[in-house]
Backbone bond lengths (Angstrom), bond angles and torsions (degrees), N, CA, C in turn:
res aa  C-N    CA-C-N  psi(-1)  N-CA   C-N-CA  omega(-1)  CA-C   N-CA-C  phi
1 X - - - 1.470 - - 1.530 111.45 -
2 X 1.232 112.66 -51.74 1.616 123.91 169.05 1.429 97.10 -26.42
3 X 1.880 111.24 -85.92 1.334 134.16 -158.16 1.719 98.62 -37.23
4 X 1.650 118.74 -42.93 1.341 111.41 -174.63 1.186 120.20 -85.41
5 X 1.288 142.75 -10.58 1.345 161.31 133.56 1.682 110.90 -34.00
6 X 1.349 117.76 -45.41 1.444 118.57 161.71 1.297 132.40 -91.14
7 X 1.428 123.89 -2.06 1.462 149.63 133.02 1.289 99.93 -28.34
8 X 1.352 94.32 -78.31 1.916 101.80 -157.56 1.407 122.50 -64.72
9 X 0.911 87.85 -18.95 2.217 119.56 -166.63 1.770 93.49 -80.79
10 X 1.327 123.55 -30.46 1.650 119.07 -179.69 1.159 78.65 -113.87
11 X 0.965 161.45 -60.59 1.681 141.77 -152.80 1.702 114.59 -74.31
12 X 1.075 113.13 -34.57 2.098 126.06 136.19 1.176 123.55 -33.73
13 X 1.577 135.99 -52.14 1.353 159.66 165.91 1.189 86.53 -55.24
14 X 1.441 137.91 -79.01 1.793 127.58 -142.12 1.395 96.08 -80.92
15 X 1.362 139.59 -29.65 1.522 142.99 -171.18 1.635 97.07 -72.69
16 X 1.398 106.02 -60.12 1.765 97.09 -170.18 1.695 111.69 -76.89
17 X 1.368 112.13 -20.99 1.249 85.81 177.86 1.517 113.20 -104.67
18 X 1.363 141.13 -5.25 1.261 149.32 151.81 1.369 125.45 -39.93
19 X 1.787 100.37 -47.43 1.339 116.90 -141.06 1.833 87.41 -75.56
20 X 1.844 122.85 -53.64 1.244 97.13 172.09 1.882 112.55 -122.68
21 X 1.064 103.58 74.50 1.168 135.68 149.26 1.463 153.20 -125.33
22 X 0.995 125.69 122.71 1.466 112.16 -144.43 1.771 121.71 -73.51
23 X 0.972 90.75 82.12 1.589 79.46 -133.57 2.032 86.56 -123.95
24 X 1.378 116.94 -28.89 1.365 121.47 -168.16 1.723 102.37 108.09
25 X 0.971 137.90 149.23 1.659 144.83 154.79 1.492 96.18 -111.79
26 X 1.320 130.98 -47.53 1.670 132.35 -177.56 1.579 103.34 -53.97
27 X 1.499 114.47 -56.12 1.708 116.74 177.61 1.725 105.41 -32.61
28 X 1.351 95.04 -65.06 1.404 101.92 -150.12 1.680 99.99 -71.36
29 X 1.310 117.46 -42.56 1.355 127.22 -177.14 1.947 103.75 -46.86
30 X 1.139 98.56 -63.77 1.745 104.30 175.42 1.481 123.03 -47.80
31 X 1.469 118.63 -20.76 1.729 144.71 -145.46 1.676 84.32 -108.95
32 X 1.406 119.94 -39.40 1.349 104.44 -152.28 1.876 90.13 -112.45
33 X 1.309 104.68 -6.26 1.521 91.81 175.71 1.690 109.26 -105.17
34 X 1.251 125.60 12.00 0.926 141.56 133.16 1.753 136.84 -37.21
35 X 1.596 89.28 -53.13 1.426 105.71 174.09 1.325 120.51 -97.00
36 X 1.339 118.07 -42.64 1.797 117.55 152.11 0.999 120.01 -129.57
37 X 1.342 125.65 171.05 1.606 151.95 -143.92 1.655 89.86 -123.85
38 X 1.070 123.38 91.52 1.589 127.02 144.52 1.263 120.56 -22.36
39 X 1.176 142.19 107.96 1.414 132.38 125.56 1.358 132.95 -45.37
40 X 1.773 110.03 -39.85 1.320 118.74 -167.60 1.188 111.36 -87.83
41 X 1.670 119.90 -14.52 1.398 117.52 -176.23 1.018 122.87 -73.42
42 X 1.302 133.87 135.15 1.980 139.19 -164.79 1.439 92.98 -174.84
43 X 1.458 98.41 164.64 1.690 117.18 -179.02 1.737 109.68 -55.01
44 X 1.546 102.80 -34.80 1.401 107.00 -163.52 1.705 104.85 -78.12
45 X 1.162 118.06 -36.42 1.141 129.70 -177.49 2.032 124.93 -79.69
46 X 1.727 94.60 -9.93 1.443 133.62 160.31 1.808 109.78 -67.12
47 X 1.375 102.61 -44.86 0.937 131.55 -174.88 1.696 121.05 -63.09
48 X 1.424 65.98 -67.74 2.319 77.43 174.98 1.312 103.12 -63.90
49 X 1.181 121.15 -39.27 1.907 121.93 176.68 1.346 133.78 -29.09
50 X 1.979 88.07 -48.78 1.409 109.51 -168.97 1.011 97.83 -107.49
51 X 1.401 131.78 -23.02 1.833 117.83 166.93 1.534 122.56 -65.16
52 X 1.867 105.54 -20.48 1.524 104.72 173.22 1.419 117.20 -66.38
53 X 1.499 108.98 -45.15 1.559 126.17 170.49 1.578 113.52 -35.54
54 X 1.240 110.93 -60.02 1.160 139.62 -164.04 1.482 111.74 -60.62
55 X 1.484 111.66 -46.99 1.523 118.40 169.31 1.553 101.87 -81.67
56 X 1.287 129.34 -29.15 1.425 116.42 -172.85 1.531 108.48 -71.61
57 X 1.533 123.31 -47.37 1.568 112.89 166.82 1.369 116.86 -80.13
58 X 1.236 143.26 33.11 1.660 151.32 163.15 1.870 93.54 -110.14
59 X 1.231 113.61 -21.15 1.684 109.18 -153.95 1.960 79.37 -94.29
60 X 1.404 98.41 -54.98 1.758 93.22 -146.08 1.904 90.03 -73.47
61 X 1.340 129.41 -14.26 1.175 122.65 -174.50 1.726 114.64 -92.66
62 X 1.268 120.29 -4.12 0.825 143.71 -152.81 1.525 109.09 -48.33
63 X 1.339 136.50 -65.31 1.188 144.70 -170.17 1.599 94.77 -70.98
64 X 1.152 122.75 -51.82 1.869 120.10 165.70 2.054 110.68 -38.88
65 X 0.938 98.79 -45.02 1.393 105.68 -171.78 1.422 96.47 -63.55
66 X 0.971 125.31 -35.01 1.832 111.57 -157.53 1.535 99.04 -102.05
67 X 1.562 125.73 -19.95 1.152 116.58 168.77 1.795 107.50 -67.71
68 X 1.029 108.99 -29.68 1.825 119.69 174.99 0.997 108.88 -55.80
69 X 1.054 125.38 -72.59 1.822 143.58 156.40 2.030 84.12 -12.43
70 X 1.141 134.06 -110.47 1.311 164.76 -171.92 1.606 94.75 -29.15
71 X 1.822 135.12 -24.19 1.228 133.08 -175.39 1.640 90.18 -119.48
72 X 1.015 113.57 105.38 1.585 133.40 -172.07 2.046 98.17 -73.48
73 X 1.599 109.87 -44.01 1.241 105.21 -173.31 1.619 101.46 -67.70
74 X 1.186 123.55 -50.01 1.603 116.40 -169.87 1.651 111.82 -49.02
75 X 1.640 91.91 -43.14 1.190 107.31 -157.06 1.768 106.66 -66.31
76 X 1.879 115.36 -40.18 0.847 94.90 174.84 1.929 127.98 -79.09
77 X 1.573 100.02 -8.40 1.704 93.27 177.57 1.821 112.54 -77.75
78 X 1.155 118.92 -25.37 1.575 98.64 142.99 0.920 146.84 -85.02
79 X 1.513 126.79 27.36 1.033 107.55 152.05 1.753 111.29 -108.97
80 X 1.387 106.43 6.14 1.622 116.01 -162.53 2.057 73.15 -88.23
81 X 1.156 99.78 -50.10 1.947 92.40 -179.06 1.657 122.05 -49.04
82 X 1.223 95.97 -17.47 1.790 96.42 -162.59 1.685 89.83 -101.22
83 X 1.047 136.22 -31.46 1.370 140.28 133.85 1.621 117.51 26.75
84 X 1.377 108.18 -100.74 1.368 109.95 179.56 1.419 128.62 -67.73
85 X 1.779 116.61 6.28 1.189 110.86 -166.03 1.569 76.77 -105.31
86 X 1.205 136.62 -60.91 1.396 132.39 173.27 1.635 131.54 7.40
87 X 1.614 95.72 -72.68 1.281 134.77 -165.47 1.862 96.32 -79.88
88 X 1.204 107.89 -67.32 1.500 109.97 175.19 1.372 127.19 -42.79
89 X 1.878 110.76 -33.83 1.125 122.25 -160.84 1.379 108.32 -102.52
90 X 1.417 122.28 -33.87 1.518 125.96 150.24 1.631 126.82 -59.56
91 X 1.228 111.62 -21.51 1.522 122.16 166.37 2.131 119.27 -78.73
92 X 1.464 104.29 -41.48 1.466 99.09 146.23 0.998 138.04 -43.93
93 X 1.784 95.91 -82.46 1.383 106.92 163.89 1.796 135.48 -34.77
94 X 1.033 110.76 -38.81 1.398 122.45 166.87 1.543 119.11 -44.81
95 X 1.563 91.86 -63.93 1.584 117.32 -155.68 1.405 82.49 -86.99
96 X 1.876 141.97 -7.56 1.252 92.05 159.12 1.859 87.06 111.58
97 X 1.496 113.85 -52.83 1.784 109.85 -150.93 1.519 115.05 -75.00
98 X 1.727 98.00 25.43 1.456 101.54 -174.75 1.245 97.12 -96.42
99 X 1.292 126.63 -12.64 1.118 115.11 -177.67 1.607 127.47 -83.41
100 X 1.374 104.14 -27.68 1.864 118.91 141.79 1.520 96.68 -16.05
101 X 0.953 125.37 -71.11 1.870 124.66 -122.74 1.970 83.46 -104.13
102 X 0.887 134.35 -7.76 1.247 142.09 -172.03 1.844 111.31 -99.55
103 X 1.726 95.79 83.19 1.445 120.93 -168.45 1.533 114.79 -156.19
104 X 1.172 116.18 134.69 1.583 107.06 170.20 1.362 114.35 -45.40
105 X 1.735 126.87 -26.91 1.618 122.26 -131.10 1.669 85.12 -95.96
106 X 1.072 111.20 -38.10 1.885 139.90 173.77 1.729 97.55 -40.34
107 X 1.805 102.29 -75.78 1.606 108.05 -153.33 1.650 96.87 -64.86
108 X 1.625 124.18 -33.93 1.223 129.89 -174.71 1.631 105.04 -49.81
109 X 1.558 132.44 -71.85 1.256 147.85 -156.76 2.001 94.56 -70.03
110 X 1.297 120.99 -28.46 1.753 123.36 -161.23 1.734 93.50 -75.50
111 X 1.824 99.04 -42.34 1.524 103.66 -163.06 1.337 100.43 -66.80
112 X 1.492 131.92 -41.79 1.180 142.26 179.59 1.660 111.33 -61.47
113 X 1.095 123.81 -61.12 1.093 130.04 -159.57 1.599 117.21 -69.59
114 X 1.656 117.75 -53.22 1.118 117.65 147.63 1.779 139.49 -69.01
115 X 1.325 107.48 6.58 1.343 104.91 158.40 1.496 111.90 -73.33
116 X 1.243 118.69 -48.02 1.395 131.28 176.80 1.767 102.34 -35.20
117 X 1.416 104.31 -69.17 1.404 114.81 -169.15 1.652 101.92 -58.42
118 X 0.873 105.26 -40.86 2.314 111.51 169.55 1.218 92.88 -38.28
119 X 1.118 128.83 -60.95 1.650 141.20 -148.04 1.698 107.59 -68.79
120 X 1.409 84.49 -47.24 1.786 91.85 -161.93 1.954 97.85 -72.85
121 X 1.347 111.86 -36.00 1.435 104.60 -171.43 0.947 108.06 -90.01
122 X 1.537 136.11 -8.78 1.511 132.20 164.52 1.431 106.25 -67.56
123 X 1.364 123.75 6.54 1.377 118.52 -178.97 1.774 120.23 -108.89
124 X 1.462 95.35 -0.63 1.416 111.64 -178.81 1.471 108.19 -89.33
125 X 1.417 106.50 147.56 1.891 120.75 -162.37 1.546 89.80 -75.03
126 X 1.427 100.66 150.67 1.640 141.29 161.46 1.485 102.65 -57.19
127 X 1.061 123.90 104.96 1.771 119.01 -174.15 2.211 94.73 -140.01
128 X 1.061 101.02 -29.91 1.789 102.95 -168.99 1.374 109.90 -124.07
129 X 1.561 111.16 137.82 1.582 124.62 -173.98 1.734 97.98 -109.33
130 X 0.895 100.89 130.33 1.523 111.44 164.67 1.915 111.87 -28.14
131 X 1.166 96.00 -74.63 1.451 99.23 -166.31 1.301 98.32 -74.26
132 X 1.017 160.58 22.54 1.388 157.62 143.22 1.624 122.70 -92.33
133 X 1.463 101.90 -47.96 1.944 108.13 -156.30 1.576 84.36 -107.83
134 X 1.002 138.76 -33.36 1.841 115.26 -163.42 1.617 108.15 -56.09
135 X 1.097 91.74 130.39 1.571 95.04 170.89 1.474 125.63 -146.62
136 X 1.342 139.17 -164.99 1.582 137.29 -173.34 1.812 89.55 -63.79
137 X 1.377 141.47 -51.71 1.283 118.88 -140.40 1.928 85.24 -114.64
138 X 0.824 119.88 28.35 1.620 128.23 163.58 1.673 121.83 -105.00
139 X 1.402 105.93 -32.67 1.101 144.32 -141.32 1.613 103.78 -120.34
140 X 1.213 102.76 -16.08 1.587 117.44 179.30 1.505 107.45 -126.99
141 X 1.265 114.88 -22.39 1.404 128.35 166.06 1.994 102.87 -60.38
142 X 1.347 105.97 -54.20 1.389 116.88 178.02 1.425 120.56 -43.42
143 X 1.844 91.61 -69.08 1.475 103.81 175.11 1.459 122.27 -43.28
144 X 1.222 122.80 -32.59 1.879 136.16 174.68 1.388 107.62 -31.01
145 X 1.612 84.79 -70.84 1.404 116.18 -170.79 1.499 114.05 -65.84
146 X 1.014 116.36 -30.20 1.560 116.85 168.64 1.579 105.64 -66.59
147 X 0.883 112.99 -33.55 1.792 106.95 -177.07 1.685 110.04 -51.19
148 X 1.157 82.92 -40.96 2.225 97.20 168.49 1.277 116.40 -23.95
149 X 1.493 114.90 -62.97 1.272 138.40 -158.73 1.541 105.37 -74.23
150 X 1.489 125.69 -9.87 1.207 112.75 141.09 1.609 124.37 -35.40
151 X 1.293 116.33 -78.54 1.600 128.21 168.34 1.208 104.85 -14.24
152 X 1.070 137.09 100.37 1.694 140.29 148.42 1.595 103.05 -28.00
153 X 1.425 99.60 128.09 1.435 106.71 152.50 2.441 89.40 107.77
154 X 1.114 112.97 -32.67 1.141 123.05 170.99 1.350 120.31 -63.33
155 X 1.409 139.47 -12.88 1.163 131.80 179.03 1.984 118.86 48.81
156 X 1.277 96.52 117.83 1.751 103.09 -178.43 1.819 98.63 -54.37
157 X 1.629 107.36 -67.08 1.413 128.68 -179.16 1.482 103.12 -29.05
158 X 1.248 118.75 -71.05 1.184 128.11 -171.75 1.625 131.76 -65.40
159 X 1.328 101.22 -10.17 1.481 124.54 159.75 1.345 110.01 -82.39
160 X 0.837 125.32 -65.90 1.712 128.48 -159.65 1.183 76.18 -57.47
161 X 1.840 141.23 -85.99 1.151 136.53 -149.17 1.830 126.50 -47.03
162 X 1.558 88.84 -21.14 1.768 91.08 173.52 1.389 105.35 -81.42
163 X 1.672 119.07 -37.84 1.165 118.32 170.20 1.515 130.05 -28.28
164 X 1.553 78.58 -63.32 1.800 93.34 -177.98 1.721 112.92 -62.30
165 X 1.131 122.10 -36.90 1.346 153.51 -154.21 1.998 83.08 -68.74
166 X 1.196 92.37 -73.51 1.599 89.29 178.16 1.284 128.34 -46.64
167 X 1.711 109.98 -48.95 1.989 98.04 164.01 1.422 123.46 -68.92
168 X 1.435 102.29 12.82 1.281 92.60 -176.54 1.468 137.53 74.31
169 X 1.372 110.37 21.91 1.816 126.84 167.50 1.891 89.64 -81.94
170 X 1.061 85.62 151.51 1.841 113.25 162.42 1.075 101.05 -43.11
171 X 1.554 94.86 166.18 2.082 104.05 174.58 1.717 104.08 -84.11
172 X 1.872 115.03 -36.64 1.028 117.68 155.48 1.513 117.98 -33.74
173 X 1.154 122.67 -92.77 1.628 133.85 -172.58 1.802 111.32 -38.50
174 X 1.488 108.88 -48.14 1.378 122.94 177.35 1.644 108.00 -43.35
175 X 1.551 98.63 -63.55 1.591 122.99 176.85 1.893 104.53 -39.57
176 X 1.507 103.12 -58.12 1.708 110.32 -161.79 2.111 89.10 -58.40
177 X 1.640 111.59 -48.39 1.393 88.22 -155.66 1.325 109.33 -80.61
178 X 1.419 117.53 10.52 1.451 127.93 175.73 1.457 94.07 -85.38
179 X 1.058 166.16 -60.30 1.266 161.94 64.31 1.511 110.14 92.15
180 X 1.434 106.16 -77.84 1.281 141.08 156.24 1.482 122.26 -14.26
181 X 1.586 77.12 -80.61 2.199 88.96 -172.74 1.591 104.34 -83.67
182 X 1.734 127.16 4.71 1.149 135.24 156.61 1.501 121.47 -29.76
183 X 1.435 93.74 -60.13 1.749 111.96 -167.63 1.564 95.57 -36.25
184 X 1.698 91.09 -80.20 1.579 113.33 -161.26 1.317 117.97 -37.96
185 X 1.649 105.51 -24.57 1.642 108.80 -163.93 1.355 89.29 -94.52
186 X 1.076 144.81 -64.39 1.491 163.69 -158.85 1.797 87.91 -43.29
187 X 1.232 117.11 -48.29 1.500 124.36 -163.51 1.213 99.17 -73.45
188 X 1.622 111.27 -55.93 1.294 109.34 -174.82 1.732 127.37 -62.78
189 X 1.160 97.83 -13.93 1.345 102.06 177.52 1.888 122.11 -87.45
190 X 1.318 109.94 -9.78 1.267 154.17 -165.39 1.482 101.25 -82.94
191 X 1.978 105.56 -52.70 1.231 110.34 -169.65 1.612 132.51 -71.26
192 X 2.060 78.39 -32.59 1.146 98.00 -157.60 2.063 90.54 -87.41
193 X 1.345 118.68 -30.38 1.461 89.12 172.37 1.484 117.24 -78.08
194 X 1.277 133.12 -7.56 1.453 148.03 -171.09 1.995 102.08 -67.17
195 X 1.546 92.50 -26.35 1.557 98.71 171.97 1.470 113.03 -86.09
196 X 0.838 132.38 -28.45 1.616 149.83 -177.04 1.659 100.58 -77.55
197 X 1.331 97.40 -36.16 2.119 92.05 175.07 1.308 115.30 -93.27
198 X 1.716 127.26 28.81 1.074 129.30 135.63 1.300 139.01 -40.53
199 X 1.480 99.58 -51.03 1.337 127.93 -168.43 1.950 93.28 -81.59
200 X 1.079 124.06 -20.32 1.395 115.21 -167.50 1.998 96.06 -112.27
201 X 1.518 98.41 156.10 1.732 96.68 169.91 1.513 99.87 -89.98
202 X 1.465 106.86 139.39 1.189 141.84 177.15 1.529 91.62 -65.88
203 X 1.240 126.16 119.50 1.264 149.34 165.09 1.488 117.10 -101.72
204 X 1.208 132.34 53.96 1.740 119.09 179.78 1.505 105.83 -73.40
205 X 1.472 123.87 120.39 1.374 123.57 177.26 1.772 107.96 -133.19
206 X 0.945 113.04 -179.71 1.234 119.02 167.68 1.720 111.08 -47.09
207 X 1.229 122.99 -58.81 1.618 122.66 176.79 1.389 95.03 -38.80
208 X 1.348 121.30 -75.05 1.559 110.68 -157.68 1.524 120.83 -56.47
209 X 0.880 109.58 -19.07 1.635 121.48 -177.35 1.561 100.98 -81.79
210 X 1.133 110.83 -33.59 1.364 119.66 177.24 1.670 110.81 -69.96
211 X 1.318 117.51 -22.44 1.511 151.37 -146.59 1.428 80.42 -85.64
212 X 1.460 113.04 -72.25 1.695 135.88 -146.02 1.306 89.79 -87.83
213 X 1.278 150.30 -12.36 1.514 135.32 175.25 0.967 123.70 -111.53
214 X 1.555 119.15 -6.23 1.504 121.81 169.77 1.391 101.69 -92.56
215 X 1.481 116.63 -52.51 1.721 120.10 173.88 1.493 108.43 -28.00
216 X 1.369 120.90 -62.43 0.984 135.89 168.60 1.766 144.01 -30.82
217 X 1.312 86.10 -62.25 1.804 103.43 160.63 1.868 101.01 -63.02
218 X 1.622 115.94 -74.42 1.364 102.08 -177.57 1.452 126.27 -53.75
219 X 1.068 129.01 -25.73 1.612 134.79 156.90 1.382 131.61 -51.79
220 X 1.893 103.18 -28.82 0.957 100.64 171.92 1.664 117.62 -93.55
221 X 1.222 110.31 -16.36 1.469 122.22 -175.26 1.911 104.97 -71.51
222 X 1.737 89.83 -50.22 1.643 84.06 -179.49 2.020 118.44 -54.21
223 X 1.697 114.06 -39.09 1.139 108.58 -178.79 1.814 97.62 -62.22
224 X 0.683 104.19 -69.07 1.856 107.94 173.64 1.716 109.03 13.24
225 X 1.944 89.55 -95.35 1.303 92.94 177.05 1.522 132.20 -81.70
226 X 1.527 111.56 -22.74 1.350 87.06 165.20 1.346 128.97 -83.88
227 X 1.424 114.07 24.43 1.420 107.79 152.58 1.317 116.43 -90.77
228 X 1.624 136.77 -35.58 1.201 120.46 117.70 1.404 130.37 19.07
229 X 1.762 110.33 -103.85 1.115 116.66 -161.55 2.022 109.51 -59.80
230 X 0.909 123.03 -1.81 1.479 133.85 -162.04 1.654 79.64 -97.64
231 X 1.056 143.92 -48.79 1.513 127.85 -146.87 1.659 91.57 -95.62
232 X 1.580 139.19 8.21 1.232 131.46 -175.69 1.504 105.87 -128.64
233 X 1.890 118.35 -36.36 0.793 106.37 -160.84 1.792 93.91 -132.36
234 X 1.478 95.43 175.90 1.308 113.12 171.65 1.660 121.13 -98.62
235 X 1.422 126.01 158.49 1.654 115.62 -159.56 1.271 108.89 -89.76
236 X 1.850 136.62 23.06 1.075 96.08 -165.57 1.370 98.83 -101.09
237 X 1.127 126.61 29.76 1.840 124.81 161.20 1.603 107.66 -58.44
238 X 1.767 110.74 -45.23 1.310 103.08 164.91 1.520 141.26 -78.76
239 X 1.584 107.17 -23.88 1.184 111.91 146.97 1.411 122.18 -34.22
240 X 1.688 110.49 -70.30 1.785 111.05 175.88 1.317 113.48 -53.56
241 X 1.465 114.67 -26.84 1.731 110.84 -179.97 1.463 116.10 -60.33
242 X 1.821 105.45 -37.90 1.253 101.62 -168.99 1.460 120.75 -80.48
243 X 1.723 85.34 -16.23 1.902 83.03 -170.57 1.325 111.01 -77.00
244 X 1.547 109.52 -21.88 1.647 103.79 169.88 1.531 127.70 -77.36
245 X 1.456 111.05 -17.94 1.081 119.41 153.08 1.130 134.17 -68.48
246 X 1.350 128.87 6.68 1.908 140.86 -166.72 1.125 72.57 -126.93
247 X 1.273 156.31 -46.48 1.368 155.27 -167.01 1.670 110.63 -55.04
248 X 0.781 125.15 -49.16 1.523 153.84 -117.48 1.617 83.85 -121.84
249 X 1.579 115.18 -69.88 1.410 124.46 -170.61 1.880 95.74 -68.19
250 X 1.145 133.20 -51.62 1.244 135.48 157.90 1.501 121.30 0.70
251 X 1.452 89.91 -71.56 1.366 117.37 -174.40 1.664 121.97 -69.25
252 X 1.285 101.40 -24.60 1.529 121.64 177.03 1.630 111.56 -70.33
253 X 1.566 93.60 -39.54 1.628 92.56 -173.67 1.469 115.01 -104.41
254 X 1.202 141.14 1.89 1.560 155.34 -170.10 1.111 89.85 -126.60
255 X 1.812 156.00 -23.99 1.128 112.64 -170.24 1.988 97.77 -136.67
């Protein structure tokens, strides 16, 4: 029981702080199953992960959310953003061709490749504020790019934020609408394995509960400060994170 209690407790850690950080969750997920063999890992326990997440950015956004609710225009360009990842991502998933892209050799070259692109658009000027400039073709510009984050090893977080990065919103503002189209995806991803645990018995025990409240606390801490760290600093700490991490995964599979 211990051993699965400390399962969940590092597999909590890589979910909340991966999940919105730009950082990859596939990198690290592949990196750490490399080094051990889960017992605790299962769909259901996939599950509690992303439902902790899920309440931790609905919890800490909370009073934002209901003014959204009450601003019909914001409200409807996210969901016109969450849009193409939907449709794209249920059409993979469906057909199955996600499983193509589901390889170390994949998450290795995504972590690498889009850190680069992190880099280059974190270098573009501050010109657009959220509550002013988002609009249908900003906002659909985003959503594109979120379709990316299918690709293992690409990070959702870290897409939207290059997204934004390129029109030129803040790393702050970039960060919030990365934030944003979180929910929908976080859920949707929720749903779509929630169909897959048909086939399995629903086990709710103490672990999973344990699952959904640690996910939770660290999920909520990571949105915390790196909203924080976005209003002081610039991303290429994660840039360098990732390239040593493509490094690392590199090395795993060539040598």
């Amino acid at each position: 029981m211990i051993y699965n209690f400390l399962e969940i407790t590092l597999l909590s850690i890589i979910q909340g702080i991966s999940e919105f950080l730009p950082v990859s969750s596939s990198a690290h997920l592949y990196l750490v199953s490399e080094i051990y063999q889960f017992r605790s890992q299962s769909l259901m326990t996939d599950v509690a992960l992303h439902l902790g997440s899920l309440i931790a950015i609905i919890f800490f956004f909370r009073n934002e959310l209901i003014n959204i609710f009450e601003n019909k225009n914001l409200l409807y360009l996210l969901v016109l953003g969450s849009v193409p990842l939907i449709i794209v991502g249920l059409l993979i998933f469906s057909t199955g061709l996600i499983n193509n892209l589901r390889n170390l050799e994949v998450v290795a070259w995504t972590t690498l490749i889009f850190a680069i692109i992190l880099f280059i658009a974190d270098k573009f000027r501050v010109r657009k504020k959220l509550n002013t400039n988002l609009n249908i073709k900003s906002i659909l510009f985003i959503g594109l790019f979120q379709i990316l984050s299918i690709i293992p090893g690409v990070s959702r977080s870290g897409i939207v934020i290059t997204a934004g990065r390129f029109l030129n919103f803040d790393r702050f503002d970039s960060t919030k609408i990365s934030f944003y189209l979180s929910i929908p995806a976080i859920a949707g991803a929720s749903i779509l394995t929630l169909k897959d645990l048909t086939y399995e018995t629903i086990n709710f025990n103490i672990v999973i509960l344990f699952a959904i409240i640690f996910a939770f606390i660290v999920s909520y801490l990571s949105i915390k400060y790196f909203l924080i760290f976005t209003k002081k600093f610039s991303m290429t700490i994660f840039v360098i994170y990732r390239i040593i991490l493509s490094l690392i995964l590199f090395y795993i599979i060539y040598y």
